[in-house]
C-alpha positions in Angstrom: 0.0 0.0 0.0 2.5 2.8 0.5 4.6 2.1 -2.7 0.8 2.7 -4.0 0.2 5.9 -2.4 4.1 7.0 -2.9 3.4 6.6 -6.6 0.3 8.6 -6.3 1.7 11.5 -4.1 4.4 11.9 -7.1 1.6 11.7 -10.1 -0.2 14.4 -7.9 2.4 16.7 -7.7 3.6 16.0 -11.7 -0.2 16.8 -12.7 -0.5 20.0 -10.1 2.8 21.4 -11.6 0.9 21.1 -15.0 -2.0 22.3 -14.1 -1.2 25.7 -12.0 1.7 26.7 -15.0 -0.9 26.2 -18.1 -3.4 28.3 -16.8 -5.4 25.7 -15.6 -5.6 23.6 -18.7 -8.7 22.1 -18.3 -6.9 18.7 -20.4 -4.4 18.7 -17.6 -7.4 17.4 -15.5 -9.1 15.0 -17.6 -5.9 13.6 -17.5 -5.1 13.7 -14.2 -8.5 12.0 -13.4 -7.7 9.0 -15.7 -4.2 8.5 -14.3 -4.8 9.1 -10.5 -7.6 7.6 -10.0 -6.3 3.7 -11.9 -6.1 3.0 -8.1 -9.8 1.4 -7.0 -8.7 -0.1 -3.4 -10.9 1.8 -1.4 -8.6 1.1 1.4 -5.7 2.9 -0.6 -8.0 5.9 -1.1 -9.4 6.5 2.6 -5.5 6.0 3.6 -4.5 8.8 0.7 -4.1 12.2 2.8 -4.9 14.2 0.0 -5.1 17.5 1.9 -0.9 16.8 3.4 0.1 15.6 -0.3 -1.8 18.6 -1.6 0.3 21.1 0.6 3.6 19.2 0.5 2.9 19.0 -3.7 2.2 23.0 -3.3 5.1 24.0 -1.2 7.6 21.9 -3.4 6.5 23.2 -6.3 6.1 26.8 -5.5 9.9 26.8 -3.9 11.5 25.4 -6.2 9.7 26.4 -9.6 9.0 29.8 -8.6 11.2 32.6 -6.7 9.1 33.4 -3.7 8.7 36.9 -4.3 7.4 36.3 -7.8 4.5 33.7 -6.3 1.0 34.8 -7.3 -2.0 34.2 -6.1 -3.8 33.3 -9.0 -1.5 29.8 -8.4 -2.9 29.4 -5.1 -6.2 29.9 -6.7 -5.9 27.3 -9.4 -4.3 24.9 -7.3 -7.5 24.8 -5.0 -9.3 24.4 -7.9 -7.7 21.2 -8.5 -7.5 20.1 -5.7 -12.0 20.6 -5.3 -12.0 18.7 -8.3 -9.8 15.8 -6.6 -12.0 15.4 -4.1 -14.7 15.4 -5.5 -13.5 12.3 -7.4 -12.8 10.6 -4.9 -16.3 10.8 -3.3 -17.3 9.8 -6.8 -15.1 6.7 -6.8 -15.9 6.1 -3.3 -19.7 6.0 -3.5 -19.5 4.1 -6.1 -17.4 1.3 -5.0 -19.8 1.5 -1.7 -22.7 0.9 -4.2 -20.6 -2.2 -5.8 -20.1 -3.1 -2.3 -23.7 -3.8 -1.5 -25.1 -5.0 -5.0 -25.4 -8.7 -5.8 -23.8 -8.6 -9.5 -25.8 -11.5 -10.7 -29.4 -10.4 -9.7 -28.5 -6.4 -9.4 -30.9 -6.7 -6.3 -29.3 -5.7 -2.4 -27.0 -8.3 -1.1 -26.9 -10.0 2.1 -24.0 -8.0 3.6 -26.7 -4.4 2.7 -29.7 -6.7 4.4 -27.5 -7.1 7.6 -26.6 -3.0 7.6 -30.4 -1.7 6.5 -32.7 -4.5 8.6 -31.7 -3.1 12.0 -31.8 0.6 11.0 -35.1 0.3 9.8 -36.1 -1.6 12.7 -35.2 0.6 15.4 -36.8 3.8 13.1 -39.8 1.9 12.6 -40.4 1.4 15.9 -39.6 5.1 17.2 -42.1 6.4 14.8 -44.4 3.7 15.2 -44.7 2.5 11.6 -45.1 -1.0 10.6 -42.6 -2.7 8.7 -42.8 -6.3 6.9 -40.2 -8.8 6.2 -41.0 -11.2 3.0 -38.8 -14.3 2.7 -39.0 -15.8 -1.1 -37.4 -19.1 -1.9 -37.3 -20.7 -5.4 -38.3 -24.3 -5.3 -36.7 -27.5 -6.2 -33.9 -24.8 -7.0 -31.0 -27.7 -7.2 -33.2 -30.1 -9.7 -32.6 -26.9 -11.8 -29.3 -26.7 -11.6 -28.3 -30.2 -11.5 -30.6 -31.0 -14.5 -30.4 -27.7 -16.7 -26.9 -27.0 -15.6 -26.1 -23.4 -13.7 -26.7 -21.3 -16.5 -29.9 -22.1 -16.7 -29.9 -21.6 -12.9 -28.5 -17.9 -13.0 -31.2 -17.3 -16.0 -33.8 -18.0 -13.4 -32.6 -16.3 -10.5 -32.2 -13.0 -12.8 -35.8 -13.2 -14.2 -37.1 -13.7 -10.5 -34.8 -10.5 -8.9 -36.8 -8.6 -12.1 -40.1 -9.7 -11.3 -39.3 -9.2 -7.6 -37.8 -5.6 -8.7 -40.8 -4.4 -10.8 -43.4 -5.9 -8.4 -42.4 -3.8 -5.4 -43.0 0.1 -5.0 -39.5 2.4 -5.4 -39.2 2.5 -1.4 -39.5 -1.1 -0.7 -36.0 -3.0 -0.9 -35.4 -6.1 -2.2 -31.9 -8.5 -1.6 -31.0 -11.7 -2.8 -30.1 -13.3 0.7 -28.3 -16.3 -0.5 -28.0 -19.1 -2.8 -31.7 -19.3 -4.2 -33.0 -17.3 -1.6 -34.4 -13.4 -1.8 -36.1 -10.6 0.9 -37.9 -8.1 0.8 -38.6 -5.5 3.1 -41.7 -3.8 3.1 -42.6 0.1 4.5 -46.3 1.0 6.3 -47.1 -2.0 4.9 -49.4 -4.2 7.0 -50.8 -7.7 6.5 -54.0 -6.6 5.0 -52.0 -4.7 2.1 -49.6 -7.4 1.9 -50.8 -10.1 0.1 -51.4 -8.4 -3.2 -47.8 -7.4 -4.1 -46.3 -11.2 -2.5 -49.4 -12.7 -5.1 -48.1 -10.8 -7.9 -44.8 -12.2 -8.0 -46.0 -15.9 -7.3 -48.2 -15.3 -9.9 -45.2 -13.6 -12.5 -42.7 -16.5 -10.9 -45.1 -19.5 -12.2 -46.0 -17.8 -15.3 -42.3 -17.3 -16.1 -41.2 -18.9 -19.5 -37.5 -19.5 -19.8 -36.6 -21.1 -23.4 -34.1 -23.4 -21.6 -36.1 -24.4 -19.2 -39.3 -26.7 -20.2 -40.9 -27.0 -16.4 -42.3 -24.2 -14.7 -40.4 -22.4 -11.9 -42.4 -21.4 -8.7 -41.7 -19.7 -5.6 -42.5 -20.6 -1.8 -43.7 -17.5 0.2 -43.3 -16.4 3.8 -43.5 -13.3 5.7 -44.2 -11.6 9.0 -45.2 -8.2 10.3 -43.6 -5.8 13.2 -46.2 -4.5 14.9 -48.6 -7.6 14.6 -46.4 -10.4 15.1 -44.3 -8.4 17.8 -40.7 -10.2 17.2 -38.8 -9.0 20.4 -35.7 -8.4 18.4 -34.3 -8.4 14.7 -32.9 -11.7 14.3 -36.3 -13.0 15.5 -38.4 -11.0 12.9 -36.4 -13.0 10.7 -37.5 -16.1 11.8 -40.6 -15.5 11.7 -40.6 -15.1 8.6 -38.4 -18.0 7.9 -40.4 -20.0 9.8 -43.4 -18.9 7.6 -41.5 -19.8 4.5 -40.5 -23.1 5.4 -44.7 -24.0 6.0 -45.6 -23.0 2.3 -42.8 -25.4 1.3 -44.3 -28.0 3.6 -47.7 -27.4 2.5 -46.7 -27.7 -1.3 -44.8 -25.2 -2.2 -45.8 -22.2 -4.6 -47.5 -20.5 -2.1 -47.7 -17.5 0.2 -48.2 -18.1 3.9 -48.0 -15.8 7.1 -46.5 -16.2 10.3 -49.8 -14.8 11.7 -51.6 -17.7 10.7 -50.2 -20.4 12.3 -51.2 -22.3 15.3 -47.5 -22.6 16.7 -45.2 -20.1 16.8 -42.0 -21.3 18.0 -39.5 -18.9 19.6 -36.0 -18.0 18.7 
C-alpha cells in the first residue's frame, strides 16, 4: 500500500505542476483524473491524505519552480481548484465502490452483507415512529433439480428473471436483496398484513408464469412473511425467523404458495 500511495503523491504533484503553469488547462485534469484515480482499493484511497500531499505537492513546487517573491495568487487559486476537483472524485469513486459493495452482480438486487446494515436501522426507526414494517422471505423451489438438470446457466437465467419480477413488483421504497444461494427478501414500509398479500401474489403469480426457453418446467416460488407491529418479534434476528419459519410451511404445505407467520397455530421462539 504505501509504494501505492508513494506513486500517487508523485503523479499528484507531476499533474499540479501542470495544471497551476498552463493556466489551468482544463486537459491537464481529464488527465489527471484518468491517471490518478487507476487506483480502486478503497482502502488505498481512505488511507490517501490528499489534503498533506496537496500542501507538500504546493510547497515543493512553488519553492522550487518559482522565486518566492514572484509567487502569485492566481497559483494558489488554481491549485484549490484542482484540488476541489480531486475530491470530488474521490467521493465519486468512493460511492461508487460503496454501491458495488452492496449489490449482488448476478441479480443487481441488495445483497446479504446491505440486508445485515439496512434491517436493523429500519427496525429501530420503525419502531420510534411507530410504523409498521414487513419482512418477506422468497425461496425458489426444487432450485437444485434446476441446476443439477439444466446446468447453472440455466440456474443464473432464473434467479435473474425472479430478482426482475421481484424488482418491478415492489414500489421504489420497498427494498429487495438476494439473501443467499436461491433465496431473496424483501422489506416492506407502512405495509401491514392486510396490504400485503397483493404485491407477494403478484410475484408468485409472475414467478409460475415465467417462460425460460431453456427451461421446459415451470419455476415457482415458496412465500413467507411476517409483520412488526402484529407479530411483535422482540428483536431483529427474530423478525427474521418469523418469517423463515413462515417460508418453510408453504414449502411443507406444497410449495408455490404465500403463507403468514400470523396464521399459524404454533409459533415457535428463537
Amino acid at each position: 500500500m504505501f509504494e501505492e500511495i508513494k506513486m500517487f503523491s508523485e503523479k499528484y504533484k507531476r499533474y499540479l505542476r501542470e495544471y497551476i503553469f498552463t493556466n489551468g488547462d482544463e486537459s491537464i485534469l481529464l488527465e489527471a483524473f484518468e491517471s490518478l484515480f487507476e487506483i480502486k482499493n478503497p482502502n488505498i484511497l481512505q488511507a490517501i491524505d490528499i489534503l498533506e500531499i496537496h500542501f507538500s505537492s504546493l510547497e515543493d513546487i512553488l519553492n522550487v519552480e518559482k522565486d518566492n517573491d514572484t509567487v502569485q495568487w492566481i497559483f494558489i487559486k488554481r491549485a484549490n481548484e484542482f484540488l476541489a476537483q480531486i475530491f470530488i472524485t474521490i467521493a465519486n469513486i468512493l460511492l461508487k465502490l460503496k454501491e458495488q459493495i452492496s449489490i449482488d452482480m448476478l441479480t443487481k438486487l441488495y445483497n446479504r452483507l446491505a440486508f445485515d446494515s439496512i434491517l436493523p436501522k429500519l427496525w429501530f426507526e420503525s419502531l420510534k415512529d411507530g410504523l409498521n414494517l414487513s419482512l418477506a422471505m422468497l425461496d425458489i423451489d426444487n432450485f437444485k433439480e434446476i441446476n443439477d438438470c439444466y446446468g447453472h446457466v440455466t440456474g443464473d437465467e432464473v434467479l435473474k428473471e425472479v430478482a426482475r419480477i421481484i424488482r418491478d413488483s415492489i414500489r421504489e421504497k420497498d427494498k429487495a436483496f438476494r439473501y443467499g444461494g436461491e433465496e431473496f427478501v424483501i422489506i416492506f414500509f407502512g405495509v401491514d398484513y392486510s396490504n400485503l398479500f397483493i404485491p407477494l401474489e403478484r410475484i408468485r403469480e409472475r414467478v409460475e408464469n415465467l417462460n425460460i426457453n431453456s427451461l421446459n418446467k415451470k419455476t415457482t416460488i415458496s412465500i413467507g412473511a411476517s409483520s412488526l407491529l402484529e407479530d411483535s418479534p422482540s428483536t431483529v434476528e427474530e423478525f427474521i425467523h418469523f418469517a423463515d419459519i413462515a417460508m418453510y410451511e408453504a414449502k411443507r404445505m406444497g410449495k408455490n404458495r404465500i403463507v403468514f407467520y400470523k396464521e399459524l397455530n404454533h409459533k415457535p421462539r428463537v
